[in-house]
Every structure is written in structure tokens, then in C-alpha cells.
KESETI-326669 format. One record per residue: residue number from 1; residue in one letter; x, y, z of N, C-alpha, C in turn. Coordinates in steps of 0.001 Angstrom, whole numbers, plus 500000, padded with zeros to 6 digits. Example, Ala and Ser with C-alpha at 12.3 -4.5 7.8 and 13.67 -1.06 7.14 Angstrom:
2
@nr = 1 | rest = a | nx = 513190 | ny = 494310 | nz = 507800 | cax = 512300 | cay = 495500 | caz = 507800 | cx = 513200 | cy = 496700 | cz = 507800;
@nr = 2 | rest = s | nx = 512850 | ny = 497750 | nz = 507080 | cax = 513670 | cay = 498940 | caz = 507140 | cx = 512900 | cy = 500030 | cz = 507870;
This chain:
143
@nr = 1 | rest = x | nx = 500851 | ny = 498825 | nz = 500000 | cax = 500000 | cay = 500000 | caz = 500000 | cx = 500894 | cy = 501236 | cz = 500000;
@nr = 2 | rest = x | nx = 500691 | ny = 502159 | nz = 499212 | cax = 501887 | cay = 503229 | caz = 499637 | cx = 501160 | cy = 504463 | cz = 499891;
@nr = 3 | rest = x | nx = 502476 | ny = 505147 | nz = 500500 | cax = 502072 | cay = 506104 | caz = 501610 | cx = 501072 | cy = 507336 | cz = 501325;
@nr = 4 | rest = x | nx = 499736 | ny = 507182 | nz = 502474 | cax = 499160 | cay = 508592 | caz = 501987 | cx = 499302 | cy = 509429 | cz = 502742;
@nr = 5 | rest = x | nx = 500045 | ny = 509349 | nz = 503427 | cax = 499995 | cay = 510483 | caz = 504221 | cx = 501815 | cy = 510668 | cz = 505117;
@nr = 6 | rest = x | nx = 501979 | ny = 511921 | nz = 505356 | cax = 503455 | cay = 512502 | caz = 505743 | cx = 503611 | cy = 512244 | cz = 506838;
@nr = 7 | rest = x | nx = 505058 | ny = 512910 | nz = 507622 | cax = 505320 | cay = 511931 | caz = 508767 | cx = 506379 | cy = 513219 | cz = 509335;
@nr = 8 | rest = x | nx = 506411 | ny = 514028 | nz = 510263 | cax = 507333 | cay = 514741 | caz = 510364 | cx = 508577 | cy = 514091 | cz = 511381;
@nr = 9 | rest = x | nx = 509679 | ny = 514884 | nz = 510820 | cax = 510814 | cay = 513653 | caz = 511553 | cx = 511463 | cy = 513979 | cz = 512638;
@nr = 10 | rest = x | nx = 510656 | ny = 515058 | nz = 513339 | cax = 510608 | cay = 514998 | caz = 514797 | cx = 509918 | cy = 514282 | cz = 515255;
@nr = 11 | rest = x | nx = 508582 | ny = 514199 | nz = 514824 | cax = 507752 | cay = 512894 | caz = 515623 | cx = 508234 | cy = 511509 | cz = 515212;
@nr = 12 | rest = x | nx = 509131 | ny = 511707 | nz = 513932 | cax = 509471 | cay = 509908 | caz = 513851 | cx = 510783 | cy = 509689 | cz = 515107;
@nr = 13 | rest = x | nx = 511417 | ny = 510700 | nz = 515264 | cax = 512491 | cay = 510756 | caz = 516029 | cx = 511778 | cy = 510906 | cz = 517584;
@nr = 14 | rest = x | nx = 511070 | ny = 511262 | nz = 517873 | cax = 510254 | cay = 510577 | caz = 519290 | cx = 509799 | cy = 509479 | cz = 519620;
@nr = 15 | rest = x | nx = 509420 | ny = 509223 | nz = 518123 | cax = 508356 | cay = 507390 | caz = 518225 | cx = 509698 | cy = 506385 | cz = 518422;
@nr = 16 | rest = x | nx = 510464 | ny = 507078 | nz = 517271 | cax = 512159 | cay = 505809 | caz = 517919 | cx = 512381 | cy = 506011 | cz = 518778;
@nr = 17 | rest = x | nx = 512640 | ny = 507431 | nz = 519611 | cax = 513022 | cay = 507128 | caz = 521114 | cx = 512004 | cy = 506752 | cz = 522378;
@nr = 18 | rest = x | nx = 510729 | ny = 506487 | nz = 521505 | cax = 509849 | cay = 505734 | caz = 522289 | cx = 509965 | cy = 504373 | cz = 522336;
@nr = 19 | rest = x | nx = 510316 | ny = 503951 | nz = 521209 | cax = 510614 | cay = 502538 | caz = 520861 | cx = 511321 | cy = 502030 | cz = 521545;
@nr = 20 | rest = x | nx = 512734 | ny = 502747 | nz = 521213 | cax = 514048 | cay = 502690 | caz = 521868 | cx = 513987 | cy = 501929 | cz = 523478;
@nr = 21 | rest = x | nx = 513346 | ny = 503072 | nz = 524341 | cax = 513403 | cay = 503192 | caz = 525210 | cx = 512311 | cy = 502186 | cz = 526457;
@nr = 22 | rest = x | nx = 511707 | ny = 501833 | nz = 525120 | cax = 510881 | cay = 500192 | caz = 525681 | cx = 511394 | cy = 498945 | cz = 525270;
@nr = 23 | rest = x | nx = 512913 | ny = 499263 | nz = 525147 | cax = 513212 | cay = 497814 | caz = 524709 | cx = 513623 | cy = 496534 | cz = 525674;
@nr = 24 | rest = x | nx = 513472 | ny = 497259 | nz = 526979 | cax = 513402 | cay = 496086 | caz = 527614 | cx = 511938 | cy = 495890 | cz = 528282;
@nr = 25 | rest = x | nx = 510972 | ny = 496158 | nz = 527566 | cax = 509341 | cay = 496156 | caz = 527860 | cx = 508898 | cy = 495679 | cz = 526350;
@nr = 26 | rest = x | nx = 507620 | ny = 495879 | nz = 526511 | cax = 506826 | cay = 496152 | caz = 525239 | cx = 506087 | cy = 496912 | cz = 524380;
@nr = 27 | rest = x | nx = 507165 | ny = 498212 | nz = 525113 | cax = 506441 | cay = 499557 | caz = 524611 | cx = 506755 | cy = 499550 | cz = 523051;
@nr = 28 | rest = x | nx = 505906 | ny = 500146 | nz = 522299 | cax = 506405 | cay = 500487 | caz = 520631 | cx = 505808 | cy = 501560 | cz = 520575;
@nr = 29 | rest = x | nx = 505939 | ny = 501615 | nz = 519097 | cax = 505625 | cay = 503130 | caz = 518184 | cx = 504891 | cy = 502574 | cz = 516983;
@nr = 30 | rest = x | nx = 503846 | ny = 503137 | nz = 516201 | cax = 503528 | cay = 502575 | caz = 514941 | cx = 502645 | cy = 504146 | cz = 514571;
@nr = 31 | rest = x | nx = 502578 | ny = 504072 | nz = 513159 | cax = 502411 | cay = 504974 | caz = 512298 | cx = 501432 | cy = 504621 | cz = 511573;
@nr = 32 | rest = x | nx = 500011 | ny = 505348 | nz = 511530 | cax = 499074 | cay = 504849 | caz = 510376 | cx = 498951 | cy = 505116 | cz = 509119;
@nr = 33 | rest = x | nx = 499059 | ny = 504010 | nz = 508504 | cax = 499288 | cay = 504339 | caz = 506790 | cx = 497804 | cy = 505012 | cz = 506387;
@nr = 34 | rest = x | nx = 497059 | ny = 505376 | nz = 506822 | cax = 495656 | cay = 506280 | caz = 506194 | cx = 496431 | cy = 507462 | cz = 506573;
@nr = 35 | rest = x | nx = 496569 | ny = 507961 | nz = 507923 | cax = 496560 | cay = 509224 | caz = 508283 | cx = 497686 | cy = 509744 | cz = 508528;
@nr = 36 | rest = x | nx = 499105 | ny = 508848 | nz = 508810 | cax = 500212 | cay = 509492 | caz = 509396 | cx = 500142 | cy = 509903 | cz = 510733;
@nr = 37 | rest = x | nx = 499362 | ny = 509548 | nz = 511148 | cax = 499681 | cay = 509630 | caz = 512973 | cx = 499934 | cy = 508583 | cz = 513658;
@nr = 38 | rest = x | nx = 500630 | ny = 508870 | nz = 514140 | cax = 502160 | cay = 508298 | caz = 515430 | cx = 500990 | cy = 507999 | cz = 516421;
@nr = 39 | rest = x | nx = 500674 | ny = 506158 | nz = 516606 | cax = 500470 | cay = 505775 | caz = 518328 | cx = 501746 | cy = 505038 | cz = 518794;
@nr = 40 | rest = x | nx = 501736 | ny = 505370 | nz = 520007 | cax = 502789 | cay = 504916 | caz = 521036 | cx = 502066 | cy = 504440 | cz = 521637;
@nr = 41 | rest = x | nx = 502900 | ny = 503028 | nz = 522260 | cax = 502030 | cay = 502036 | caz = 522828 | cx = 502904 | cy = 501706 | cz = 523910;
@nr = 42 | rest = x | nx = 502461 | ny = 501987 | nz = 525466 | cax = 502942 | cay = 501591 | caz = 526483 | cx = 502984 | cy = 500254 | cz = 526854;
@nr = 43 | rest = x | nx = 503921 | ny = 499476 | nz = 527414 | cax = 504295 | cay = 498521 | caz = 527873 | cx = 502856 | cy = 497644 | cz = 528707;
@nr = 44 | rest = x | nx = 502255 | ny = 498680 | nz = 528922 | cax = 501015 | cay = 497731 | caz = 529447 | cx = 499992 | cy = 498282 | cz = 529020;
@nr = 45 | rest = x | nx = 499831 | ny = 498012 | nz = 527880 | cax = 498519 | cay = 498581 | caz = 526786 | cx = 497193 | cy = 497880 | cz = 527080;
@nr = 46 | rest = x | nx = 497099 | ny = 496732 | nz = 527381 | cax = 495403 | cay = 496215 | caz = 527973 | cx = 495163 | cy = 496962 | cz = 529062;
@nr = 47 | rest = x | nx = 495831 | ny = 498236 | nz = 529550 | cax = 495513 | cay = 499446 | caz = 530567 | cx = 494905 | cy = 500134 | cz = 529772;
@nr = 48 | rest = x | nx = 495038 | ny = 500581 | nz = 528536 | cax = 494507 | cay = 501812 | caz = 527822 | cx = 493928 | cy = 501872 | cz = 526904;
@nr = 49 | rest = x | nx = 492705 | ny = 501828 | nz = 526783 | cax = 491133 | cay = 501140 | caz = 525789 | cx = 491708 | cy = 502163 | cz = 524578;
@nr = 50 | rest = x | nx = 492296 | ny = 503723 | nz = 524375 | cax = 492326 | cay = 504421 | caz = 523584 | cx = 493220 | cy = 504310 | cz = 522543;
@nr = 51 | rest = x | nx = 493752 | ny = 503065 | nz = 522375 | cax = 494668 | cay = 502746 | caz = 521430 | cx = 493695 | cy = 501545 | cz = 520175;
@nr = 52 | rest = x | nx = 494006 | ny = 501568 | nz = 519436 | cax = 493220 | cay = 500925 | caz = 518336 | cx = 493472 | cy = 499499 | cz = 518381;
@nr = 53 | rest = x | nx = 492497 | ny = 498433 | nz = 518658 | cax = 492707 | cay = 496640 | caz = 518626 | cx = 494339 | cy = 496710 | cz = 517607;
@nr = 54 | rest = x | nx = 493835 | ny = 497072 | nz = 516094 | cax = 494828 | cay = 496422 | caz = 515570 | cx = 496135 | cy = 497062 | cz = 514821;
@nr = 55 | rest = x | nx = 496473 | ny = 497700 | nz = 516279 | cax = 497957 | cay = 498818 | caz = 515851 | cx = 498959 | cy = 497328 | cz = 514919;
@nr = 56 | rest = x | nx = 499398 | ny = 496326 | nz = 515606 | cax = 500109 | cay = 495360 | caz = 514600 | cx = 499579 | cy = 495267 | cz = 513591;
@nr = 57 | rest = x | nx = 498924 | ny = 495544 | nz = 512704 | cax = 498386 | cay = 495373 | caz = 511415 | cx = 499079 | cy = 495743 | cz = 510210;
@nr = 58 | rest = x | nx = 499794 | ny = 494510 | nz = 509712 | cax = 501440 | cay = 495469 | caz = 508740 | cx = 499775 | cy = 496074 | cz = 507567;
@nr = 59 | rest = x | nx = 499043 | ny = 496222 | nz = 507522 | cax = 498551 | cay = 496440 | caz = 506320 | cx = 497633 | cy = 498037 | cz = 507103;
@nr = 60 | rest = x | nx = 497805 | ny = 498258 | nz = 508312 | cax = 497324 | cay = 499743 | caz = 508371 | cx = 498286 | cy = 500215 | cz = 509133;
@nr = 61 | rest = x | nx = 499459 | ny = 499590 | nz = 509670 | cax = 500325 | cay = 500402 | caz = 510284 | cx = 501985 | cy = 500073 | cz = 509830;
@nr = 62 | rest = x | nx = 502970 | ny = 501022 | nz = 510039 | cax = 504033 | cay = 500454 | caz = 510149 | cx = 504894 | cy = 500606 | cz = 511420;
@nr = 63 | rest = x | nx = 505486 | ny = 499719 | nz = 512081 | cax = 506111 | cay = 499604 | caz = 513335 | cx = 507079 | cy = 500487 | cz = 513259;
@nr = 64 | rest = x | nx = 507477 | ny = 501343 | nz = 514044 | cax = 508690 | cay = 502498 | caz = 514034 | cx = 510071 | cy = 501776 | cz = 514703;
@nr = 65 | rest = x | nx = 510924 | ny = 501477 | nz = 514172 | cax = 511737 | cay = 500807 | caz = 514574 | cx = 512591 | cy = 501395 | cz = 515304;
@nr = 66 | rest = x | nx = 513155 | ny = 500794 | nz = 516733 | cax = 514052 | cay = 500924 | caz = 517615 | cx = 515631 | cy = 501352 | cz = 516920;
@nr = 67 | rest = x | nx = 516174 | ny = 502445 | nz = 517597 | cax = 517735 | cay = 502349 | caz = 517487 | cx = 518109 | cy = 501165 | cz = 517307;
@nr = 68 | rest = x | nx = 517436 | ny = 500274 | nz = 518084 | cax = 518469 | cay = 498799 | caz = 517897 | cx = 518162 | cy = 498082 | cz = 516577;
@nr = 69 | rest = x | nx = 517031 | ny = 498197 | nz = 516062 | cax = 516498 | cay = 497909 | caz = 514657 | cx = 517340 | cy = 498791 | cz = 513732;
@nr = 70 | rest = x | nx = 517904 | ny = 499828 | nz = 514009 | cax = 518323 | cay = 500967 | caz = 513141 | cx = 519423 | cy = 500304 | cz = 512845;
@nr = 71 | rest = x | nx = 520153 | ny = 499407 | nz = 513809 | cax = 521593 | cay = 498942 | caz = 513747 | cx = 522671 | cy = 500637 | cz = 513990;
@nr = 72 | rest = x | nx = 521849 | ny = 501461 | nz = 515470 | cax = 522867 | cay = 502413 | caz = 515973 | cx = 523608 | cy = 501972 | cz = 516992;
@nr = 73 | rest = x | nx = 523896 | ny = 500770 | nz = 517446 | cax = 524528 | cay = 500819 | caz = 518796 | cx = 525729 | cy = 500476 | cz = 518064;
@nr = 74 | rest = x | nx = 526923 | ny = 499702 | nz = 518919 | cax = 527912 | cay = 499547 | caz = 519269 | cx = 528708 | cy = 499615 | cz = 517557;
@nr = 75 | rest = x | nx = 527929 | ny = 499440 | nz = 516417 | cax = 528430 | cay = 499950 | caz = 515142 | cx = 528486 | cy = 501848 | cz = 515244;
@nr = 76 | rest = x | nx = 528029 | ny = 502471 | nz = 515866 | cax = 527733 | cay = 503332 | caz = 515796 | cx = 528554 | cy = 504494 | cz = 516516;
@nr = 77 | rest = x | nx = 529355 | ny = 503817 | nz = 517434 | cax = 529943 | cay = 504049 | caz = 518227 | cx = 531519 | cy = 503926 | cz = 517616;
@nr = 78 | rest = x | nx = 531463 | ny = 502859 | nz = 517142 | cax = 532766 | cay = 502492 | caz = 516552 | cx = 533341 | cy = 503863 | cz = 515570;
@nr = 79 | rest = x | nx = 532054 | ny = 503489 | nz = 514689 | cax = 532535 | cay = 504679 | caz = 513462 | cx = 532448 | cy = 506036 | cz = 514076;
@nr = 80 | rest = x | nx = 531693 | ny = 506624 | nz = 515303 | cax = 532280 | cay = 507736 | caz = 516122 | cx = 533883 | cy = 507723 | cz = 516445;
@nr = 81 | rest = x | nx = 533902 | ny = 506457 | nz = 517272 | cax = 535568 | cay = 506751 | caz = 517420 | cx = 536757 | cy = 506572 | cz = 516442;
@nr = 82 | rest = x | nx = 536266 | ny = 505857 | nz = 515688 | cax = 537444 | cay = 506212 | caz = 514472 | cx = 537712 | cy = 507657 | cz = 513846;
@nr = 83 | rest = x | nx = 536537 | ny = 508193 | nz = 514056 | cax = 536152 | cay = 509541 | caz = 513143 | cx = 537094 | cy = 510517 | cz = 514361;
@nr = 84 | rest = x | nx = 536290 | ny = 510327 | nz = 515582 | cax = 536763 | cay = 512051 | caz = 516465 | cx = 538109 | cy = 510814 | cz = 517455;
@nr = 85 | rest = x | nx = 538320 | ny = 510139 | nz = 517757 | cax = 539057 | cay = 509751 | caz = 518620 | cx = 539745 | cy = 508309 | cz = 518680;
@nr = 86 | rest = x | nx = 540499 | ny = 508319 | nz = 517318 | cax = 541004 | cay = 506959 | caz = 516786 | cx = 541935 | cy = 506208 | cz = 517969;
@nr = 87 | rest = x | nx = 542630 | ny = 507167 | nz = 518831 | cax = 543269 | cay = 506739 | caz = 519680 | cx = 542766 | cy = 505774 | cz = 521126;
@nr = 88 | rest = x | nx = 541709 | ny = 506191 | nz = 521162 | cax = 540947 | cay = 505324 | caz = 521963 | cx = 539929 | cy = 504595 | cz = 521679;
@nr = 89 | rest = x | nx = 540210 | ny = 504090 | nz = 520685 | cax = 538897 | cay = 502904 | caz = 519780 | cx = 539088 | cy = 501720 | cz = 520491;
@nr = 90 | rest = x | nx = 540457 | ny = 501178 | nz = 520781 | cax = 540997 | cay = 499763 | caz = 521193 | cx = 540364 | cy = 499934 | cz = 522925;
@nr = 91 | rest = x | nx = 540236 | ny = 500744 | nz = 523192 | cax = 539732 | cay = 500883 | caz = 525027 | cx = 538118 | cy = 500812 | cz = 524612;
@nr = 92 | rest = x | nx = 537253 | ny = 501159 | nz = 523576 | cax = 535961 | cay = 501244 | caz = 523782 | cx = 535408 | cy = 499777 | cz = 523097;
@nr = 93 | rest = x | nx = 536113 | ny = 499205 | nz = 522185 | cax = 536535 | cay = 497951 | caz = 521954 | cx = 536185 | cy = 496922 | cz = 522461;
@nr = 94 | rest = x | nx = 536905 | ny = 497668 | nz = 523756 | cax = 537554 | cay = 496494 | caz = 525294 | cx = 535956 | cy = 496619 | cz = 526001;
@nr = 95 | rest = x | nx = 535652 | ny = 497696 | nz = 525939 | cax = 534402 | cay = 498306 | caz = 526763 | cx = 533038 | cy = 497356 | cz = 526789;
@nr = 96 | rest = x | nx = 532970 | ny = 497263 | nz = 525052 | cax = 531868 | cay = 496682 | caz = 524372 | cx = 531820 | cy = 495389 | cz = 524558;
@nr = 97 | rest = x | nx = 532487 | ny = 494815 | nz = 525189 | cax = 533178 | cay = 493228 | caz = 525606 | cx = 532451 | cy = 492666 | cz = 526493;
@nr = 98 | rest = x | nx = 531771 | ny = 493571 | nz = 527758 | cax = 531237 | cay = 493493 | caz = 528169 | cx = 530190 | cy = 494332 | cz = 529179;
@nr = 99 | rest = x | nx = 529248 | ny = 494506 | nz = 530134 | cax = 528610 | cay = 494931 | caz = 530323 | cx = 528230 | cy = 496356 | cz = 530602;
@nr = 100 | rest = x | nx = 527827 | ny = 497170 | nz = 530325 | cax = 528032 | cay = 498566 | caz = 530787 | cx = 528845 | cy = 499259 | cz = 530303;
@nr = 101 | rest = x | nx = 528809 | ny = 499216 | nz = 528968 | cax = 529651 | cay = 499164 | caz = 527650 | cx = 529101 | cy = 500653 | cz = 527672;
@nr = 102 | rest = x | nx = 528142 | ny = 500881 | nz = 527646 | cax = 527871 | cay = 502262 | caz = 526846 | cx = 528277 | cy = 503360 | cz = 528387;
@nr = 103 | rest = x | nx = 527487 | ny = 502898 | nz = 528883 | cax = 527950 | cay = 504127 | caz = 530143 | cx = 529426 | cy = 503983 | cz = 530806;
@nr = 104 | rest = x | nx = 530614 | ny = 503045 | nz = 530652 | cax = 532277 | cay = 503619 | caz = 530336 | cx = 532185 | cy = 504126 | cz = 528895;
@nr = 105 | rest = x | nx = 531685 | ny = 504013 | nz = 527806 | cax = 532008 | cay = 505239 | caz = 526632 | cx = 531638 | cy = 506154 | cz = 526907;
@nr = 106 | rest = x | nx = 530090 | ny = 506627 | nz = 527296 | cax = 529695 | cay = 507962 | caz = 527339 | cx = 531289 | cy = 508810 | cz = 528952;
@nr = 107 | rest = x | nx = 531007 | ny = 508194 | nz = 529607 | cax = 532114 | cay = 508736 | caz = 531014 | cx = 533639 | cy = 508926 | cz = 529643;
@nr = 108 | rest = x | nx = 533625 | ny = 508408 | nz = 529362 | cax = 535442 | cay = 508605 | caz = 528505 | cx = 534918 | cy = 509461 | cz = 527757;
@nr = 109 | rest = x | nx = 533769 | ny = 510013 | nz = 526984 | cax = 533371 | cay = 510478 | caz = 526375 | cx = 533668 | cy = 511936 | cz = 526984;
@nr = 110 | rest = x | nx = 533009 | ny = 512407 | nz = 527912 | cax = 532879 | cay = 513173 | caz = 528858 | cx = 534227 | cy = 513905 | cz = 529605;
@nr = 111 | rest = x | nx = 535029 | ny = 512612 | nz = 529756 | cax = 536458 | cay = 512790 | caz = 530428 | cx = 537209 | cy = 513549 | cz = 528999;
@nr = 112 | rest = x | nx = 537055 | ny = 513430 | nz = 527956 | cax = 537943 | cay = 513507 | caz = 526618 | cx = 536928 | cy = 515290 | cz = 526362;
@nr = 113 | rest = x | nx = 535687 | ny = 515390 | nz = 526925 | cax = 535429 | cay = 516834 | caz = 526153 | cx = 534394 | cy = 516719 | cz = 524718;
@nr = 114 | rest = x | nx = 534034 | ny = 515240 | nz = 525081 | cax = 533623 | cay = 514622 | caz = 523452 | cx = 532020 | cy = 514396 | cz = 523264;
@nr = 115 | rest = x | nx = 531667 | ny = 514636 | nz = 524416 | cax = 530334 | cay = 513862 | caz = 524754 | cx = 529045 | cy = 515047 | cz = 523991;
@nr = 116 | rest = x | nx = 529494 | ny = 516426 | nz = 524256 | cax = 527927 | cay = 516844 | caz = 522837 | cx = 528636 | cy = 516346 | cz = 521808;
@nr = 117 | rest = x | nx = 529599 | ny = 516046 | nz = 521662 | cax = 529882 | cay = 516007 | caz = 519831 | cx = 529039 | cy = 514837 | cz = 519599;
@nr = 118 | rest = x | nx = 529230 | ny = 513126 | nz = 520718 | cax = 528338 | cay = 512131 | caz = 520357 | cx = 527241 | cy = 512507 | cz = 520283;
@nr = 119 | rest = x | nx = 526344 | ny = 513228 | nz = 521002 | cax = 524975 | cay = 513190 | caz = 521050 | cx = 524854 | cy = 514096 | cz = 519706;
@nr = 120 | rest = x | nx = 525566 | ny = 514628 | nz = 519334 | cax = 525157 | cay = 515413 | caz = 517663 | cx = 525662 | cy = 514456 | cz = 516407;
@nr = 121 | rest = x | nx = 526340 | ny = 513549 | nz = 516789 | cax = 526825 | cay = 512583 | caz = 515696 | cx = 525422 | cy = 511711 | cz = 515574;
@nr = 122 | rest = x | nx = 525255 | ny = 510919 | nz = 516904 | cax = 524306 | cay = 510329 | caz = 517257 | cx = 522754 | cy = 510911 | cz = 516888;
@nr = 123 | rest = x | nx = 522626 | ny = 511901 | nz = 516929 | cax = 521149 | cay = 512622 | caz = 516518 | cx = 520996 | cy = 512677 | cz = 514700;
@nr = 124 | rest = x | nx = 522159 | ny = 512764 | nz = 514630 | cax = 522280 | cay = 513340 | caz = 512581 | cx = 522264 | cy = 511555 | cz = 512458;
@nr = 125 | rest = x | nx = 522692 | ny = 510588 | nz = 512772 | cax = 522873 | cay = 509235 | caz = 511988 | cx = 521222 | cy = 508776 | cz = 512238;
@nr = 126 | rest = x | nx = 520812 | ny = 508980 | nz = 513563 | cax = 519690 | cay = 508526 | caz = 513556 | cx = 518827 | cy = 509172 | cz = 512887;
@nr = 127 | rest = x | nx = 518449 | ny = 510339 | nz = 512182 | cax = 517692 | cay = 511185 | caz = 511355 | cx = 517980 | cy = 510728 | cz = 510391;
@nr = 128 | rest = x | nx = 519440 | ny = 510578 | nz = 510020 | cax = 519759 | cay = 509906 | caz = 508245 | cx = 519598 | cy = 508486 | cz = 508253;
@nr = 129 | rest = x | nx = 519227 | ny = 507561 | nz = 509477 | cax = 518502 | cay = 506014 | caz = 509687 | cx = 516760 | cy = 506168 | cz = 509038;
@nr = 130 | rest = x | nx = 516396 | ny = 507213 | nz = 510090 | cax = 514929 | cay = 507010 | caz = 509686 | cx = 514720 | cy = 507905 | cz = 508698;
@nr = 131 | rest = x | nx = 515039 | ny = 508449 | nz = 508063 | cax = 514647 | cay = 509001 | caz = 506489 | cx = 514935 | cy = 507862 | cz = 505594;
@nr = 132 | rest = x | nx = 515866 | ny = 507013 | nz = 505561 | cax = 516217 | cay = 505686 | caz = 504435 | cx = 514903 | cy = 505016 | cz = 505166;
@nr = 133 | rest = x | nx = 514644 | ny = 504670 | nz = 506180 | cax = 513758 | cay = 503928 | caz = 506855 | cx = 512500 | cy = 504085 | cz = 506039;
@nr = 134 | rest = x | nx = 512296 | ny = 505370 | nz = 506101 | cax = 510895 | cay = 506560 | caz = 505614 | cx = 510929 | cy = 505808 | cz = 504038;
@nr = 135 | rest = x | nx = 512054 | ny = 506193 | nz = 503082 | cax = 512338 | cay = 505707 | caz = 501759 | cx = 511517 | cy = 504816 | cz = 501328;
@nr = 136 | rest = x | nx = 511749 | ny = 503473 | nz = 502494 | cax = 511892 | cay = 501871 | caz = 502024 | cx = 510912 | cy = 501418 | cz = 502230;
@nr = 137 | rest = x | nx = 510301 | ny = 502023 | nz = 503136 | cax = 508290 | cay = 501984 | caz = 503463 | cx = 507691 | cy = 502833 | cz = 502964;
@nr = 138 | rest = x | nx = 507996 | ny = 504022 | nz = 501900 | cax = 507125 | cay = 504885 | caz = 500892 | cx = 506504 | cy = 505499 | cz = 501463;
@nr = 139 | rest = x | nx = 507260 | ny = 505953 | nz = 502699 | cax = 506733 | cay = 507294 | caz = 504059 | cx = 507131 | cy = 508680 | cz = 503593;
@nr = 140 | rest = x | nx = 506827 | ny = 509378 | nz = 503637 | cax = 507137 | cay = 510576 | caz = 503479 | cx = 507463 | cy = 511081 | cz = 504695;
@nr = 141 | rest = x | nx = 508904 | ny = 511542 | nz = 504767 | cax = 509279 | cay = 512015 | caz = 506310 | cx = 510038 | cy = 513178 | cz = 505798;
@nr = 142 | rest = x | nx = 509124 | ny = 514304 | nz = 506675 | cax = 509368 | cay = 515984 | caz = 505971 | cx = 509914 | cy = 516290 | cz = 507151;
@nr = 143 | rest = x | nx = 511449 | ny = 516931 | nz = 506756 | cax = 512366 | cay = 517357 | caz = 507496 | cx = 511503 | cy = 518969 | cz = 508214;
């Protein structure tokens, strides 16, 4: 079915960090292909009658996919540190190895002076994720 309706990419960039941010729940995001409006769906949705039976419906909605669907984590990070801080790639490396991987990068991040630069690297890749995203599902996502 292709897209009738637009999608602005601040609200797609909320619905991912809605997504995002239920990924250890069952919160999501989905987008209606009639109208272009964004429901977000809390982790305990048989609480809240005001959401529509059939938000999963690949044929009236499309699921807004998670950073982690985006493929932004620990790839994402990498190609940050090669770019601003090649010298410490082999320590974030080490980091990603195991647990609590991201919060020793963001702290080295921080310690180095580096940390808005990630969150502006990080904001532009994920905008240039969900616009290809937008592309490949025949969304219209107006900057």
C-alpha cells in the first residue's frame, strides 16, 4: 500500500526514542498508513482502551523501529571513534566486551570533552537512519 499520508521527523524521532526506550518492555511506536499519525504504545497497553485493537496490522500500520532495529549501537559508536578519537577505539573495543559498555564510553566520552559532539553525531545518523527507513516503506518524512 503506499504512503498517503506525511510523517514529520521529529515525531518519527520521538516514536524511535519511544521505541528505543521500551526495549526492555513492550512499549512500541507505529504509524498509520491512512493518516500518518504516530500511536505509542505503552508497555502495558490492555491498561489503555484508547489505542486501536489492531495497531500490529502490517497492512494499516508500520512499526517504528528501535535504534536497535536501526543497527545504531555499538556499530555506531565504533565509526564515532574512528572519526573524532582513533586513539581510543581499542579501550571502547575492550568496553563493548562486556557489560556497561555504553555508560564507560559515554564517562570517557565526557572525560575527553567529546560527549555533545556524540549526542550530535548520534542525533544526525539517527535522522539519516529514519529518512532511508521513511524511503523503504514509501513514508514521506518531511524534514
Amino acid at each position: 500500500m503506499p504512503s498517503l499520508a506525511s510523517v514529520s521527523l521529529s515525531d518519527l524521532e520521538d516514536a524511535c526514542r519511544w521505541a528505543s526506550a521500551g526495549m526492555d518492555s513492550d512499549a512500541a511506536a507505529y504509524i498509520s498508513k491512512l493518516d500518518g499519525s504516530i500511536i505509542l504504545i505503552p508497555s502495558d497497553v490492555g491498561l489503555d482502551a484508547a489505542h486501536p485493537l489492531d495497531f500490529d496490522d502490517p497492512e494499516k500500520y508500520w512499526h517504528v523501529p528501535s535504534t536497535h532495529e536501526l543497527d545504531l549501537g555499538a556499530v555506531l559508536v565504533r565509526q564515532f571513534m574512528q572519526e573524532q578519537l582513533p586513539s581510543d577505539l581499542a579501550l571502547v573495543n575492550e568496553y563493548f566486551r562486556h557489560r556497561g559498555a555504553y555508560a564507560k564510553f559515554k564517562a570517557l566520552l565526557h572525560k575527553r570533552g567529546c560527549l555533545d559532539n556524540w549526542h550530535e553525531y548520534e542525533r544526525r545518523a539517527t535522522q539519516e537512519a529514519l529518512v532511508a527507513w521513511g524511503q523503504q516503506n514509501e513514508i514521506n518524512v518531511v524534514r
